[in-house]
N, C-alpha and C positions, 0 to 999 in steps of 0.2 A: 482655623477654617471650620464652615458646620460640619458637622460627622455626616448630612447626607449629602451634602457639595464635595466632601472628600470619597464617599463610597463611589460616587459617580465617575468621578475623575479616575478611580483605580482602576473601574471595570472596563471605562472606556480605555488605558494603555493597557488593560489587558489584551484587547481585543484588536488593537493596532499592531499590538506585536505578534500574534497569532495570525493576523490577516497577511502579513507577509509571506509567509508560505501555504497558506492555510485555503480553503477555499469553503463557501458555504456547501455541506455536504446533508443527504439526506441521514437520518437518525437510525439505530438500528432497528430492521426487521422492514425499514421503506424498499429494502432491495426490491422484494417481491411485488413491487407497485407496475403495472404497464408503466412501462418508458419505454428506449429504442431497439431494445433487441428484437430478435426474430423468435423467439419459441412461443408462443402465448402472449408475446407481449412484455416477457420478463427480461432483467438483464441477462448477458451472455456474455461471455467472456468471447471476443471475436478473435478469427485467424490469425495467428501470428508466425513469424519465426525470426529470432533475432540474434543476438550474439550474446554469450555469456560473459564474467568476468576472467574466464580462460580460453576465449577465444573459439567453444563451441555452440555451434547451433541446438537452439532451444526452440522449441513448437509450441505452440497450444495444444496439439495432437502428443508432448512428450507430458502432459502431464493429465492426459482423462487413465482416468482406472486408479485416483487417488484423490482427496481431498487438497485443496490447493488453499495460503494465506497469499494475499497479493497487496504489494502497499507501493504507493509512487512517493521518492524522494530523490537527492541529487547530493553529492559530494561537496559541494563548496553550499550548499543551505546555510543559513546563520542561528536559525531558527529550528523550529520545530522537528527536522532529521535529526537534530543532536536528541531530542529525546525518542522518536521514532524507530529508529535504528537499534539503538542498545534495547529498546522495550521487545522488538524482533528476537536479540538475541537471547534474551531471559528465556521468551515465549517456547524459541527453539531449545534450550536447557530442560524445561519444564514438559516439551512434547515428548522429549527422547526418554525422560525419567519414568514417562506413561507409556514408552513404547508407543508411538504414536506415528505412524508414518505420513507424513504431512509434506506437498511442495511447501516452500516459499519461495517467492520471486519478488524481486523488487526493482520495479522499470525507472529508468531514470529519466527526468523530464529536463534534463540537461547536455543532449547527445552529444551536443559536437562539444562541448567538454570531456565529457566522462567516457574517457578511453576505455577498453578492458583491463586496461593496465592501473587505471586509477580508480576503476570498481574493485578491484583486486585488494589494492592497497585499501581504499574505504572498509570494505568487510573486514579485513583485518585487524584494522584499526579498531573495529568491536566485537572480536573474536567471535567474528561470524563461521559456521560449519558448512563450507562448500559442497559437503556431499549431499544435502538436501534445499541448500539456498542458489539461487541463481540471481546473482545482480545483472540484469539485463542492458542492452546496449545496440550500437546498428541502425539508428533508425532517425531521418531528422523533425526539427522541433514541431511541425505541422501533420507529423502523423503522430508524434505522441499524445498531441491534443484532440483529433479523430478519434484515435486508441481508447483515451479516457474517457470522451464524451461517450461513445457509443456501448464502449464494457462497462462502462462504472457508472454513466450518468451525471460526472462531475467534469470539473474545469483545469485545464493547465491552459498557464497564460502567463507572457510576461508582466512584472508587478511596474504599475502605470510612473512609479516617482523613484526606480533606482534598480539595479542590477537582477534583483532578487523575484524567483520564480513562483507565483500560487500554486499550489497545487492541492489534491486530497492529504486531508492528515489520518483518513479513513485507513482498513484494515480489511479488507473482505473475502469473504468464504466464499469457494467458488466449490462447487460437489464436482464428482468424477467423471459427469457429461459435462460440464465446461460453463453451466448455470451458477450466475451471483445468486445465493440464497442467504448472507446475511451480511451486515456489517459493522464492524465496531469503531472504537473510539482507539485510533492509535496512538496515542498522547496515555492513557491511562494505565498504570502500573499493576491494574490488579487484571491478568491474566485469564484467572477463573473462567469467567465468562465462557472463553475459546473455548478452554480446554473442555471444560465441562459439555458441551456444546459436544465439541469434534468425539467426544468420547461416547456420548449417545447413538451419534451418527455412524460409526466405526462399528459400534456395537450391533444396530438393526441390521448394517449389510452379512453383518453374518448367517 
């Protein structure tokens, strides 16, 4: 086959198999672009309160007075949560090694599946630290889509030719007033980025 009829071919099942869960997402540092929020025009991370992976109520008001990572995935994904998830736990190894007090929260775009019992068991399964992670829950599939659009500016939707859900494969920084101000590439192994990032920002509030 030519080498550029085979380059083609590769990038395009790259991109089918990523569009499975995947959704087109803005780049980092588009957060700060007007779209739907109410503060200026920037995104905002909107009122919540939903259920944890232990059965307690989490707020958007439980997590201002702290920098927050926030990423949407789902327990039965095929796709792109198998690397998403453990890339979370690394993150979370690497913030605690910097003393780094950080939410993470990770909303599931799969409600009426993803019991708290079967968030429980997912975090586990990637020896996730429940004392700073909240796999979130409570909520059915037309508000997690609201949820998305209006905090994050992207898409959850069912996938049009088979079981499997779109969602952001995004990562995003929300600061201590409840403001999306960055976001990354949740698929990517090199961590830095955040860290460096959160470490700056940790730094000035003092």
């Amino acid at each position: 086959m030519h080498r550029k009829h085979w380059m083609f071919i590769s990038a395009l099942a790259l991109t089918l198999v990523l569009s499975a869960c995947g959704s087109s997402e803005p780049e980092a540092g588009d957060a700060e672009e007007p779209t739907t929020a109410t503060d200026g025009g920037h995104l905002e991370l909107h009122d919540f309160s939903y259920t944890n992976q232990d059965n307690e109520t989490v707020s958007n008001e439980d997590l201002k007075g702290k920098y927050s990572l926030v990423n949407m995935v789902f327990t039965r994904c095929p796709t792109v949560c198998n690397l998403m998830t453990p890339n979370m736990t690394e993150l979370q190894d690497e913030l605690n090694e910097r003393e780094l007090d950080v939410n993470l929260i990770s909303f599931t775009v799969d409600p009426d599946h993803d019991t708290p019992e079967q968030l429980k068991a997912y975090g586990e399964q990637y020896d996730a630290d429940f004392s700073n992670w909240d796999f979130l829950t409570g909520y059915d599939r037309m508000e997690v889509e609201n949820f998305a659009a209006a905090s994050f500016n992207s898409v959850v939707q069912a996938h049009p030719e088979n079981d499997d859900i779109i969602h952001s494969t995004q990562t995003f920084l929300v600061d201590m007033d409840g403001r999306v101000i960055e976001t990354y590439d949740g698929l990517d192994v090199d961590h830095s980025p955040i860290v460096n990032d959160l470490e700056v920002l940790v730094e000035q509030e003092k």
